[in-house]
N, CA, C and O atoms as a Tinker XYZ file with bonds, in Angstrom:
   416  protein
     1  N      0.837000   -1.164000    0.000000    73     2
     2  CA     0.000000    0.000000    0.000000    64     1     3
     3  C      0.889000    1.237000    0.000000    63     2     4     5
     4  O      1.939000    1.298000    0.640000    81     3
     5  N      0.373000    2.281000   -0.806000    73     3     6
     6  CA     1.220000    3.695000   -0.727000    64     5     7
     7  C      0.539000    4.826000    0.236000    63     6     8     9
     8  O     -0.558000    4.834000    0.795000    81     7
     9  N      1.143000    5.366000    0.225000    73     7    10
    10  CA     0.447000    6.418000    1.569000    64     9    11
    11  C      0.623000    7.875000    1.619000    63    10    12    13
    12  O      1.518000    7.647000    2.433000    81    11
    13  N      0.623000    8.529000    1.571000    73    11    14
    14  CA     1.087000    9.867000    2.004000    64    13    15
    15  C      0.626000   10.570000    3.230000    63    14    16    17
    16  O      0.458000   11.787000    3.310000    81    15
    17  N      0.442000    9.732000    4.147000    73    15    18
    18  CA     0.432000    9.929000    5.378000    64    17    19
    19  C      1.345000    8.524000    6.557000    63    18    20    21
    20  O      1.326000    7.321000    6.297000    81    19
    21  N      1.831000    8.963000    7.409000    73    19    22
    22  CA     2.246000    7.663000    7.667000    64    21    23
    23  C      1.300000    6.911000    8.797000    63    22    24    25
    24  O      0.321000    7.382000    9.376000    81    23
    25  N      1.826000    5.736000    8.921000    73    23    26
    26  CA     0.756000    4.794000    9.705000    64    25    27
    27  C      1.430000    4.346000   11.131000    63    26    28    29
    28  O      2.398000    3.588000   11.197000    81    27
    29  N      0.690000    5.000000   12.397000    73    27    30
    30  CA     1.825000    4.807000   13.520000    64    29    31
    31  C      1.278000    3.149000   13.809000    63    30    32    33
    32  O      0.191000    2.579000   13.710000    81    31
    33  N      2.773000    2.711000   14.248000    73    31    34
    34  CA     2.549000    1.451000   14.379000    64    33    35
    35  C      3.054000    0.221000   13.101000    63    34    36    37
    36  O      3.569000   -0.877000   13.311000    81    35
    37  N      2.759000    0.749000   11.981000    73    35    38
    38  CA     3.233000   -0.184000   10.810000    64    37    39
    39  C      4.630000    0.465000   10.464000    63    38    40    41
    40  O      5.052000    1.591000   10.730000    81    39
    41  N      5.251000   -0.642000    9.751000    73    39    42
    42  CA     6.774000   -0.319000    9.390000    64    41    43
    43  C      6.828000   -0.260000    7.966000    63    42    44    45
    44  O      6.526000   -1.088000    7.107000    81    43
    45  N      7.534000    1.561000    7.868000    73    43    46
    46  CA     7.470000    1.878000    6.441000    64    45    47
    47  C      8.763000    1.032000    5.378000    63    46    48    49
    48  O      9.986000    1.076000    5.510000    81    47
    49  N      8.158000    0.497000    4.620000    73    47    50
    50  CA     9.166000   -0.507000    3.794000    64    49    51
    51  C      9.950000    0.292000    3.063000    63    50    52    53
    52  O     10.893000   -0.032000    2.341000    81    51
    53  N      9.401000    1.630000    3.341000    73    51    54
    54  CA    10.866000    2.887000    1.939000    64    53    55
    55  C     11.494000    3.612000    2.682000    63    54    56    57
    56  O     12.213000    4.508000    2.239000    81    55
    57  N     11.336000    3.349000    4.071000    73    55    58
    58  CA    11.869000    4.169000    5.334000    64    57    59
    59  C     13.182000    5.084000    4.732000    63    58    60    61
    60  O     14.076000    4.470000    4.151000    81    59
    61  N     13.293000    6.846000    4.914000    73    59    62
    62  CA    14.542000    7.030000    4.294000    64    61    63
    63  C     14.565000    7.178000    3.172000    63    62    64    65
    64  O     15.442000    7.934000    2.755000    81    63
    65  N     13.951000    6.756000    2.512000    73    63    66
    66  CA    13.703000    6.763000    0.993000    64    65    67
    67  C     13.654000    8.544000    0.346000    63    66    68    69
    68  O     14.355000    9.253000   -0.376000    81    67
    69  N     12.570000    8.645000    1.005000    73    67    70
    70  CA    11.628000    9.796000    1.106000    64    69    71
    71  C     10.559000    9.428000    0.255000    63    70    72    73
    72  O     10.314000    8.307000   -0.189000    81    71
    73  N      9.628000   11.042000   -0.021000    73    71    74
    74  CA     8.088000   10.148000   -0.470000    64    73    75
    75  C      7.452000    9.771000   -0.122000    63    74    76    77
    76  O      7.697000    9.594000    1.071000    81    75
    77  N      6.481000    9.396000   -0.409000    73    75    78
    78  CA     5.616000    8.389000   -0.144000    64    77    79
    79  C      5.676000    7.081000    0.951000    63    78    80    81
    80  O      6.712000    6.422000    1.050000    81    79
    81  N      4.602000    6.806000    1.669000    73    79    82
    82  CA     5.072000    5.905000    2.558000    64    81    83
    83  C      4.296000    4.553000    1.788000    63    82    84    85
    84  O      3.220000    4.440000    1.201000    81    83
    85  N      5.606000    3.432000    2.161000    73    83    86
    86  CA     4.917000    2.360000    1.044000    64    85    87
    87  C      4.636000    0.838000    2.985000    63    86    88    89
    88  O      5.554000    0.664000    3.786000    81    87
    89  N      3.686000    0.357000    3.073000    73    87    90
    90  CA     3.365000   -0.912000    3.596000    64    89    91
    91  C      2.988000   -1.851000    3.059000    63    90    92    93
    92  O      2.615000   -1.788000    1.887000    81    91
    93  N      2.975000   -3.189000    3.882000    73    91    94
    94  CA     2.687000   -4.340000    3.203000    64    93    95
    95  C      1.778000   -4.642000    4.124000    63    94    96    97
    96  O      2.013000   -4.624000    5.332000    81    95
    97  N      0.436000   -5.005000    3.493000    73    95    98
    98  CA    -0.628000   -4.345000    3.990000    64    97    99
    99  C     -1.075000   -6.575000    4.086000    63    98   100   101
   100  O     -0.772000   -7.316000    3.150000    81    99
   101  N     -1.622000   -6.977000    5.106000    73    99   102
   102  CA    -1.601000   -8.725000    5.176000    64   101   103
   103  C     -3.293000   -9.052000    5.348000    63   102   104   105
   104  O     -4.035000   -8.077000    5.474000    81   103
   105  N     -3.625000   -9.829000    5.349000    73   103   106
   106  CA    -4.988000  -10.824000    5.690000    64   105   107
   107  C     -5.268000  -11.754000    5.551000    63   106   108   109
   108  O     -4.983000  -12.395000    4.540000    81   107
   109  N     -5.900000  -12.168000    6.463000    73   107   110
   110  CA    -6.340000  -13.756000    6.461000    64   109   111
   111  C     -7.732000  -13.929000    6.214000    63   110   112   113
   112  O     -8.740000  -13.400000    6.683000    81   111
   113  N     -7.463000  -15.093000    5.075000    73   111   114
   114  CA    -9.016000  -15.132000    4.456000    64   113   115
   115  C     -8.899000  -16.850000    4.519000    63   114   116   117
   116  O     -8.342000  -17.294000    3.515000    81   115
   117  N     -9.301000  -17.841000    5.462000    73   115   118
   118  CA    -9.131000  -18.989000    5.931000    64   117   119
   119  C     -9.877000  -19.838000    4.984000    63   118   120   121
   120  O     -9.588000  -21.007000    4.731000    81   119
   121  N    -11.335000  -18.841000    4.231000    73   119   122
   122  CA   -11.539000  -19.857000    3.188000    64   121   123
   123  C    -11.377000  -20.394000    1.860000    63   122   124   125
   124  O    -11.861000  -21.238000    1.105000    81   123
   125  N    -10.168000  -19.221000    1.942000    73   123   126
   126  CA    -9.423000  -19.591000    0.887000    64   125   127
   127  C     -8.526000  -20.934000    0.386000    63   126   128   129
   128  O     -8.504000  -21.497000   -0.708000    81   127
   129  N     -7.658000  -21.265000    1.874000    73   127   130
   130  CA    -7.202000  -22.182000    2.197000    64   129   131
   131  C     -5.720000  -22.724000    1.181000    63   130   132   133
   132  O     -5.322000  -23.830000    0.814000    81   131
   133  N     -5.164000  -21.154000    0.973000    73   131   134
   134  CA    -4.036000  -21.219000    0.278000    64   133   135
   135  C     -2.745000  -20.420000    1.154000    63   134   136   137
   136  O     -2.760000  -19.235000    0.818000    81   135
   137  N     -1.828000  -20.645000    1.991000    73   135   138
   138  CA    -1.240000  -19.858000    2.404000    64   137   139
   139  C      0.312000  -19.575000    1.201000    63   138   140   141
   140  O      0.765000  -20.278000    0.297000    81   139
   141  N      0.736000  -18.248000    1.752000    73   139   142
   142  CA     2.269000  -18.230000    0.627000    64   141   143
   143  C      2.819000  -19.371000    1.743000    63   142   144   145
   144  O      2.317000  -19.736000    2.806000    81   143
   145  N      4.224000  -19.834000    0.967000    73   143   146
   146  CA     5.233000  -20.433000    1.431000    64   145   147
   147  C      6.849000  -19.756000    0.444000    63   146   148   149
   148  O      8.021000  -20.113000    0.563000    81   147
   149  N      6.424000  -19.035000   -0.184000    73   147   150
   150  CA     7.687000  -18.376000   -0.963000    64   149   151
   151  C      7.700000  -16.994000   -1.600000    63   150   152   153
   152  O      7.355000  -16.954000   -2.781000    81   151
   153  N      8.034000  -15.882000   -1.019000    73   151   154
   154  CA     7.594000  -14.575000   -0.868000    64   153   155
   155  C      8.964000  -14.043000   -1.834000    63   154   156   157
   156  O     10.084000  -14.269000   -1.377000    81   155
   157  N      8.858000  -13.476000   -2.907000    73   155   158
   158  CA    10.304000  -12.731000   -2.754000    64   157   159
   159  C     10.162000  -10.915000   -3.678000    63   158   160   161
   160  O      9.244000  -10.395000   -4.313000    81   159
   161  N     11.144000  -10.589000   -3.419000    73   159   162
   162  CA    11.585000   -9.513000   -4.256000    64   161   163
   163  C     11.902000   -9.239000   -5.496000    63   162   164   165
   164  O     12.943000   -9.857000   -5.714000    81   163
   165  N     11.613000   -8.707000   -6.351000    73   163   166
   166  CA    11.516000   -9.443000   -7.794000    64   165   167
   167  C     12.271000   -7.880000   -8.466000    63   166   168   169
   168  O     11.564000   -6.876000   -8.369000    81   167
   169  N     13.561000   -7.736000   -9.069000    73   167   170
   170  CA    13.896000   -6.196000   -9.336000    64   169   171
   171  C     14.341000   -6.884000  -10.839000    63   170   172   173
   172  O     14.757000   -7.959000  -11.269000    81   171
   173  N     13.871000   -5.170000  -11.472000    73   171   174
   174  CA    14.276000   -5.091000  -12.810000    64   173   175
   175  C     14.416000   -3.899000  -13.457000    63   174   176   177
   176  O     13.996000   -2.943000  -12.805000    81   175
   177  N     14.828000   -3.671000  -14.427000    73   175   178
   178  CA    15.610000   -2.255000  -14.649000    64   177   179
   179  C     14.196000   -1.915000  -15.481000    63   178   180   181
   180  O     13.894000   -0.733000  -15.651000    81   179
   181  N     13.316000   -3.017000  -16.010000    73   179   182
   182  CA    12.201000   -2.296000  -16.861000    64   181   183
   183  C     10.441000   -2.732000  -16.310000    63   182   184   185
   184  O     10.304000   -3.472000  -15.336000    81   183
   185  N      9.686000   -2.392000  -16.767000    73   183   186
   186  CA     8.441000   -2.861000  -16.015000    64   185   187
   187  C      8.320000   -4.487000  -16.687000    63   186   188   189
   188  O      8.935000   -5.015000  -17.613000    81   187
   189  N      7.440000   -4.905000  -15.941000    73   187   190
   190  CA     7.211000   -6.044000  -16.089000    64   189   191
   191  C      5.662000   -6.357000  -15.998000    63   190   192   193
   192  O      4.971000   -5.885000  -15.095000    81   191
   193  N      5.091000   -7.294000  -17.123000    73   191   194
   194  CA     3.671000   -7.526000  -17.487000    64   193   195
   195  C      3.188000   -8.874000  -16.411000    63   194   196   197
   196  O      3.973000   -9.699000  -15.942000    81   195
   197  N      1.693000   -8.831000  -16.180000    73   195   198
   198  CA     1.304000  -10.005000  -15.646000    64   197   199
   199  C      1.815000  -11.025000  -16.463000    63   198   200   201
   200  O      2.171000  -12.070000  -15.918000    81   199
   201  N      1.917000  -10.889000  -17.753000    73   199   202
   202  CA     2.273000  -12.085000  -18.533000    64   201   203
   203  C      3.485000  -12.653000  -18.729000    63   202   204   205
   204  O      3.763000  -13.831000  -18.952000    81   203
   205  N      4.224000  -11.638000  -18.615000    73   203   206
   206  CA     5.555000  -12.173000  -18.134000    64   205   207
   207  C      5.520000  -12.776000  -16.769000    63   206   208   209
   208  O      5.568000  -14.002000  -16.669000    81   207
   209  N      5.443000  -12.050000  -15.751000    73   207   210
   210  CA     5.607000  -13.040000  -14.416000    64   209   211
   211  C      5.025000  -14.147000  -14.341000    63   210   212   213
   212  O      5.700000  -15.098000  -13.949000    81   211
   213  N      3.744000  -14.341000  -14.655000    73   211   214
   214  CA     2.896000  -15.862000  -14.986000    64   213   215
   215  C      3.971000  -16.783000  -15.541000    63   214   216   217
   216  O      4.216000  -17.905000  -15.097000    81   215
   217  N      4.717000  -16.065000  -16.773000    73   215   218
   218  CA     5.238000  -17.135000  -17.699000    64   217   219
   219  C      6.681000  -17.378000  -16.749000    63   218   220   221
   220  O      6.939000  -18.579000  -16.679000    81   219
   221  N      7.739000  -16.441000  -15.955000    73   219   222
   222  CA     8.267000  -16.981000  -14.860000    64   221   223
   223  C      8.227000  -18.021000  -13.936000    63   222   224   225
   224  O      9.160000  -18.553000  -13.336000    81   223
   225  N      6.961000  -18.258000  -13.892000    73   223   226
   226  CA     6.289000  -19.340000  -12.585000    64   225   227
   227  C      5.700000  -18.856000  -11.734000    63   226   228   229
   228  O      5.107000  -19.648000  -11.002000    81   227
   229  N      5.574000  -17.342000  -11.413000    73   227   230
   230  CA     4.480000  -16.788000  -10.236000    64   229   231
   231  C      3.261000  -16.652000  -10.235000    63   230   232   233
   232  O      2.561000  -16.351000  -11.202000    81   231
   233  N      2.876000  -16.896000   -8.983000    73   231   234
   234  CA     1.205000  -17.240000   -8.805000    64   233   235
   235  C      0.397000  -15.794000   -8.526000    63   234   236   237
   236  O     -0.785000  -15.549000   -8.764000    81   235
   237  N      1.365000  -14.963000   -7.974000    73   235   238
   238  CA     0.929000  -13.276000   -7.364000    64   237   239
   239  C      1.757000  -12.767000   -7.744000    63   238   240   241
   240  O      2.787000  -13.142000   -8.304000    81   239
   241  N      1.109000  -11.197000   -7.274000    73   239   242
   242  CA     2.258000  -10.030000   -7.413000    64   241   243
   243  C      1.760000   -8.669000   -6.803000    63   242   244   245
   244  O      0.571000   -8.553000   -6.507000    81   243
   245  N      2.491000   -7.818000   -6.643000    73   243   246
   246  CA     2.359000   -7.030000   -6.432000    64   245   247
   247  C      2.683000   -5.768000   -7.845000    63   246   248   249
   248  O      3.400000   -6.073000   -8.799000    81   247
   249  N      1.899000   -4.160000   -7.697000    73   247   250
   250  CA     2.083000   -3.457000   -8.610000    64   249   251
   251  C      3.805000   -3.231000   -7.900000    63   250   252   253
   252  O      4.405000   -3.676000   -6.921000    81   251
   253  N      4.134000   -2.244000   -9.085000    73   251   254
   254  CA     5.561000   -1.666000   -8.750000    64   253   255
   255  C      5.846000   -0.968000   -7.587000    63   254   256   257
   256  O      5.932000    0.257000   -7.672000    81   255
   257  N      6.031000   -1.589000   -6.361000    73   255   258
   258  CA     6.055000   -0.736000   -4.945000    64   257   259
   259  C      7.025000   -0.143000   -4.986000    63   258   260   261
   260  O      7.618000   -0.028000   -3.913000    81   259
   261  N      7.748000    0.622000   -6.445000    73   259   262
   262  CA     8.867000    1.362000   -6.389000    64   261   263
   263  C      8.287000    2.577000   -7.163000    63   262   264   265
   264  O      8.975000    3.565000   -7.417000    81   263
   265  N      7.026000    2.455000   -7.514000    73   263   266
   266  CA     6.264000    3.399000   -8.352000    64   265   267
   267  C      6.463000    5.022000   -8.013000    63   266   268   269
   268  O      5.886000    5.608000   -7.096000    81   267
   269  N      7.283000    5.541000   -8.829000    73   267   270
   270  CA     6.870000    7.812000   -8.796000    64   269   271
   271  C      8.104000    8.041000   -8.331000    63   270   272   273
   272  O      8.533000    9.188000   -8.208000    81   271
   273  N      9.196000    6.374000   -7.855000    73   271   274
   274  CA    10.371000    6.958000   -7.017000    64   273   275
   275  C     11.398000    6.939000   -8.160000    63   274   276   277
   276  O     12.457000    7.533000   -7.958000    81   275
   277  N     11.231000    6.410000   -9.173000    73   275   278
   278  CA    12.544000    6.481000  -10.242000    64   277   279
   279  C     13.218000    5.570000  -10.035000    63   278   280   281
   280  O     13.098000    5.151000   -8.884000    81   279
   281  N     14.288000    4.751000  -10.984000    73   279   282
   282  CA    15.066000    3.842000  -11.020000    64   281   283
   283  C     14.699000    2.556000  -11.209000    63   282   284   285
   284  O     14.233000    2.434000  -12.342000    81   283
   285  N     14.702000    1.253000  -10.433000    73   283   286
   286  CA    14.111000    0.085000  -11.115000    64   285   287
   287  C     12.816000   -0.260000  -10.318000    63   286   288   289
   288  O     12.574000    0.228000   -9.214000    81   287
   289  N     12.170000   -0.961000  -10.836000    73   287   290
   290  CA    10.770000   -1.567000  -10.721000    64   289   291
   291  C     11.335000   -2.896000   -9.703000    63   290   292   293
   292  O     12.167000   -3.795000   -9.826000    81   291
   293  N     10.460000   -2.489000   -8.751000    73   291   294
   294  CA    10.338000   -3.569000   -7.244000    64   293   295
   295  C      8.601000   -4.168000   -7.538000    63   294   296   297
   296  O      7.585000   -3.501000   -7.732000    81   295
   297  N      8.811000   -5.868000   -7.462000    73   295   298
   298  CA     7.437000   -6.157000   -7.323000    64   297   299
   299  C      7.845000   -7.193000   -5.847000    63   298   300   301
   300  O      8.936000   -7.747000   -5.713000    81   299
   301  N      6.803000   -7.272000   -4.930000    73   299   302
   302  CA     6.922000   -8.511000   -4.203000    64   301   303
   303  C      5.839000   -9.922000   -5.146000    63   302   304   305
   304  O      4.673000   -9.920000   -5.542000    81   303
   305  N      6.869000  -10.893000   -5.190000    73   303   306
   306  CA     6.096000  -11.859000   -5.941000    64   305   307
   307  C      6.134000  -13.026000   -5.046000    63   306   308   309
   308  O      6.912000  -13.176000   -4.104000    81   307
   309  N      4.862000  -14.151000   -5.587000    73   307   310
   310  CA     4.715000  -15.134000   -4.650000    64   309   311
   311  C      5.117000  -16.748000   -5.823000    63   310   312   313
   312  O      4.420000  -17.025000   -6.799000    81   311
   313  N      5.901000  -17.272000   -5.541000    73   311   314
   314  CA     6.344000  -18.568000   -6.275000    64   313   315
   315  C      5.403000  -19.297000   -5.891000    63   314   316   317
   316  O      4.605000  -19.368000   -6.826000    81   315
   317  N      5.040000  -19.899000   -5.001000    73   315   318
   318  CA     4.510000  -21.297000   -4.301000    64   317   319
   319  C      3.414000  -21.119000   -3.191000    63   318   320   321
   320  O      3.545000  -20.329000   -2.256000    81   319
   321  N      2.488000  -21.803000   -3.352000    73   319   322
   322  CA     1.659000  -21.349000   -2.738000    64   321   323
   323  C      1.626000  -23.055000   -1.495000    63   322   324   325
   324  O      2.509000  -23.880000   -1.728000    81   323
   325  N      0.866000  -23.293000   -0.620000    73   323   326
   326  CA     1.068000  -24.801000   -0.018000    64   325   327
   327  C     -0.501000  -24.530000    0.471000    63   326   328   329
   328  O     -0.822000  -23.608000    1.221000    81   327
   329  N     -1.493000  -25.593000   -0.146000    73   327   330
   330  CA    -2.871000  -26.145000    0.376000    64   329   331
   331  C     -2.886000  -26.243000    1.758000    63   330   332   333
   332  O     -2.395000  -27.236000    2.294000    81   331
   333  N     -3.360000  -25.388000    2.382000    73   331   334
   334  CA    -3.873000  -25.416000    3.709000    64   333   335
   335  C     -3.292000  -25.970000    4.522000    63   334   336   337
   336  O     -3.781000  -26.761000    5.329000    81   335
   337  N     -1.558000  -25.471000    4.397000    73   335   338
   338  CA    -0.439000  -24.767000    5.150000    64   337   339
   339  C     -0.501000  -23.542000    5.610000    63   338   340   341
   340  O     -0.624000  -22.655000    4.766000    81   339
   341  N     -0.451000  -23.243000    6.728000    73   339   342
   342  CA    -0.264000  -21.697000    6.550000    64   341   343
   343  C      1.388000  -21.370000    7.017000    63   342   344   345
   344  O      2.158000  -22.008000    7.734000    81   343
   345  N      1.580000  -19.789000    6.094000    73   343   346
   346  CA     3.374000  -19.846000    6.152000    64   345   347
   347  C      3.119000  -18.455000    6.549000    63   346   348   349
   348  O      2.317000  -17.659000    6.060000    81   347
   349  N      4.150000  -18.266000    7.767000    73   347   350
   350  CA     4.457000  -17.060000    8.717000    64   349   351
   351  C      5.383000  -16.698000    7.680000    63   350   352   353
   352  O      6.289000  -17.480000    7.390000    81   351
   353  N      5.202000  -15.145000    6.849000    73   351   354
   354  CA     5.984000  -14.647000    5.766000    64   353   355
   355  C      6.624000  -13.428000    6.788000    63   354   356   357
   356  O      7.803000  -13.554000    7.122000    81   355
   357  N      5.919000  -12.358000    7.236000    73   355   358
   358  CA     6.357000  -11.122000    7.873000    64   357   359
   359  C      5.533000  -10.608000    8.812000    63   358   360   361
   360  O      4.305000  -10.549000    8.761000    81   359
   361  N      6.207000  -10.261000    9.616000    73   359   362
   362  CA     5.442000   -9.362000   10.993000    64   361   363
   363  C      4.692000  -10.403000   11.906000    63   362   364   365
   364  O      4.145000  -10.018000   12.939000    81   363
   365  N      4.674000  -11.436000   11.604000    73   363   366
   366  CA     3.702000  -12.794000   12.424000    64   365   367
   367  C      2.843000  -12.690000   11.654000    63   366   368   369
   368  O      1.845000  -12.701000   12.375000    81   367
   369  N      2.256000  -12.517000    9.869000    73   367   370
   370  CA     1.478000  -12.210000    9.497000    64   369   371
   371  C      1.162000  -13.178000    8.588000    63   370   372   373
   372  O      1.892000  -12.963000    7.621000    81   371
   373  N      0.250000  -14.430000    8.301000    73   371   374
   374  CA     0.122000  -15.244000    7.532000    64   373   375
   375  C     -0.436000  -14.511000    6.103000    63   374   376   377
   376  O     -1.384000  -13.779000    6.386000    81   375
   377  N     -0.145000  -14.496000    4.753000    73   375   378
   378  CA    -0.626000  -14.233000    3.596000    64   377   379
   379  C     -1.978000  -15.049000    2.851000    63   378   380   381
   380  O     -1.835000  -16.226000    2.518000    81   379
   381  N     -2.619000  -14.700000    2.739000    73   379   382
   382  CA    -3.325000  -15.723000    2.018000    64   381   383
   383  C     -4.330000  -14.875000    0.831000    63   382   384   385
   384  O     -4.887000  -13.791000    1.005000    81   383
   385  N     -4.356000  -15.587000   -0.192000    73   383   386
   386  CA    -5.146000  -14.752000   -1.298000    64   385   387
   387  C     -5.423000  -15.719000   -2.266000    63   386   388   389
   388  O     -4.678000  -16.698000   -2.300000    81   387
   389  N     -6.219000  -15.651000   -2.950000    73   387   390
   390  CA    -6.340000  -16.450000   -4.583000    64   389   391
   391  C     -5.127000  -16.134000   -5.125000    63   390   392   393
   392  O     -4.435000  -15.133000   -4.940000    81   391
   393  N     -4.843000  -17.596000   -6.175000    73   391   394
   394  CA    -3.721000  -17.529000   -6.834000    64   393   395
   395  C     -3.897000  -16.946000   -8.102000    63   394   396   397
   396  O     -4.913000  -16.293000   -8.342000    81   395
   397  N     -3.031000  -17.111000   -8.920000    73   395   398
   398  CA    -2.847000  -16.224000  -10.648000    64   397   399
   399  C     -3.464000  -14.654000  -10.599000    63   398   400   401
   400  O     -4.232000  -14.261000  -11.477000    81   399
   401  N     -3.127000  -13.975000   -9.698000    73   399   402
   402  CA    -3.818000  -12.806000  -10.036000    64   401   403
   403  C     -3.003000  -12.088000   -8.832000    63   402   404   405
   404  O     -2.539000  -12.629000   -7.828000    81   403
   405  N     -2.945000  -10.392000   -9.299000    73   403   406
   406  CA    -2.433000   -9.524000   -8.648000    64   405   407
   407  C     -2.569000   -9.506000   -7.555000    63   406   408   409
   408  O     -3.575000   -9.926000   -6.984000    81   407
   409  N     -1.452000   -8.945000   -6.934000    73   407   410
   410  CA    -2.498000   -8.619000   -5.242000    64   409   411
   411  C     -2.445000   -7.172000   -5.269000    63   410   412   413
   412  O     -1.693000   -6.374000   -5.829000    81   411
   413  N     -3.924000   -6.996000   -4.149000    73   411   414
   414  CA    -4.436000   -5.468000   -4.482000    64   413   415
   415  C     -4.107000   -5.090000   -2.866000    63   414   416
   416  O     -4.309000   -3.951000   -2.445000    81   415
């Protein structure tokens, strides 16, 4: 999530940066019954299409959480998802969402 206000209590992921305040915003939706098990950082000097990352192997994504700041394109992407596992990714925060599609 982007912000231009900050959020007391959550930890700004561009801390220093300046700008915009960017979080990683979590929820649990149990009837989904997909947790992540493989979270990563995905950098590239140019943007990158849903169709490309699909054709990578990723199941999610995030928009460019490097967006208005200049330089390369940051997505957080999800490889692997595990059937009703749940995987502690960040903050004590389990992920869970439908697969093949953005996260909003």
């Amino acid at each position: 999530m982007v912000s231009d206000t900050e959020k007391p209590g959550q930890m700004d992921l561009a801390k220093g940066a300046g700008g915009q305040y960017r979080y990683l915003e979590t929820s649990t939706v149990a009837a989904e019954g997909f947790g992540i098990s493989n979270l990563k950082l995905l950098r590239s000097t140019d943007e990158v299409s849903s169709t490309d990352l699909r054709g990578r192997g990723y199941r999610g994504w995030t928009t460019d959480i490097n967006a208005g700041r200049g330089g390369e394109y940051l997505y957080l992407v999800i490889f692997d998802f595990d059937y009703l596992i749940p995987s502690i990714v960040s903050l004590g925060h389990t992920f869970i969402f439908k697969p093949d599609r953005q996260l909003s």
